[in-house]
N, C-alpha and C positions, 0 to 999 in steps of 0.2 A: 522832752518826751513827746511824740506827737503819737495822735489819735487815731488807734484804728479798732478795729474788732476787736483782735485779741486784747487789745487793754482794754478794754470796756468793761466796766463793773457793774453788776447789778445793784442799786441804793438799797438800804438796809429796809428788811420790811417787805419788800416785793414778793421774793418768794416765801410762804410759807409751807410747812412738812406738814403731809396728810395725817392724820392721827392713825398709828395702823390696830385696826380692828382686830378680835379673835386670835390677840396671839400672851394671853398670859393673863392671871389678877391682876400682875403688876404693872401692866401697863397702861392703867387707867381706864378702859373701856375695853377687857381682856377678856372676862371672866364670863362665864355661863350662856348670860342671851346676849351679850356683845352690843349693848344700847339698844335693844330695837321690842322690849316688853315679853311678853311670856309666849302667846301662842295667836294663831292666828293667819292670814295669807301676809301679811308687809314684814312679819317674823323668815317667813320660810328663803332658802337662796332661790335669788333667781325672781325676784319678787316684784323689781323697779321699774319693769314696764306693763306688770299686768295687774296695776291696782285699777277697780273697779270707780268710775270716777262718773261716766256716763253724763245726760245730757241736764240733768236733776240738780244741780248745782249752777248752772247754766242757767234756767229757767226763771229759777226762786231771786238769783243775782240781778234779771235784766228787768225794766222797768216796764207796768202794766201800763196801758192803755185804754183808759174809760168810756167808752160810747163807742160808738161804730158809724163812721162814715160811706155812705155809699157812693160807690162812683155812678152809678146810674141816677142820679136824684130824680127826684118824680118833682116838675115845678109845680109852685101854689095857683089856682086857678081862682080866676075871677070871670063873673058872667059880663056881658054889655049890658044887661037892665041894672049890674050892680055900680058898673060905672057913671051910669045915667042918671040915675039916683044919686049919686055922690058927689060926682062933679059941676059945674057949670059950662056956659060954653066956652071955648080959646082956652079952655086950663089944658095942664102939661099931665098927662098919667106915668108916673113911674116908680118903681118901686117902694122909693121912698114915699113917695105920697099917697099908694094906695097903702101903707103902713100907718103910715098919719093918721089916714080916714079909717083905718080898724079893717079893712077891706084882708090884709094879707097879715102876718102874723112876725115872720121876717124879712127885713127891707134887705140884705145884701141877698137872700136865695134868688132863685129863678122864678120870674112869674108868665102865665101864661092865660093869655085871653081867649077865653071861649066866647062862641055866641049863641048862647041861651038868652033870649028874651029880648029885646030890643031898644036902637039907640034914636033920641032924637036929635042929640047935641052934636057940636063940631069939637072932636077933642082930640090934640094931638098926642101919641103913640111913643113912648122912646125906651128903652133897654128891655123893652118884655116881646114874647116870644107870644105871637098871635095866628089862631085857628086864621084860615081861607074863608070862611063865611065869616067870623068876624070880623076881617079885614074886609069884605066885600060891605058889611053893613057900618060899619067905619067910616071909610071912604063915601062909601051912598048918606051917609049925613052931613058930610061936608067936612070929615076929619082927616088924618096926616096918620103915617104908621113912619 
């Protein structure tokens, strides 16, 4: 016997018979409201695409988010008398170190050097974001940006 379509058998189990609804007591799910409860919109014909499902279920499902990140971050500001005061001279200012010194409060944020007040040391500058005047009185004491 060789194989084509027409002998091809479906395996036992594959298809199975829809249960037919609304048609008798006797036929298991026949009788009165036909499996589907007493009253109601998902009761009436014609029901299966206009149940009210909306975005509320959605919502309550997807996972909250605690705090709020800005993308505009405002960086932490440090003065030059604050540096001055803190540091010696040839030391390295960066973030992590003005954290060490209590000067900034987080070492991976952005910091940003103003020049309020004044420097006497030579102190070199690395991953922070520096005013024009404090770079100008920086530099005027013998430091590195």
């Amino acid at each position: 016997m060789t194989l084509s379509l027409h002998t091809l058998e479906k395996s036992k189990g594959t298809k199975k018979t829809k249960k037919r609804l609304g048609r008798g007591y006797g036929s298991g799910k026949g009788g009165h409201t036909v499996g589907r409860g007493m009253k109601g919109q998902k009761s009436r014909a014609g029901s299966s695409g206009h149940k009210r499902r909306g975005m509320r279920r959605l919502m309550l499902s997807t996972p909250k988010l605690r705090g709020f990140n800005s993308p505009n971050e405002k960086p932490q500001t440090v003065n030059v008398s604050q540096i001055d005061a803190s540091y010696i001279a040839k030391e390295v200012v960066t973030p992590k170190t003005l954290a060490s010194k209590g000067l900034v409060r987080y070492p991976n944020k952005p910091v940003k050097i103003l020049a309020n007040g004044e420097i006497a040391k030579a102190v070199t500058v690395k991953s922070c974001s520096v005013s024009k005047t404090a770079a100008e009185k920086i530099i005027a004491a013998g430091g590195k940006i």
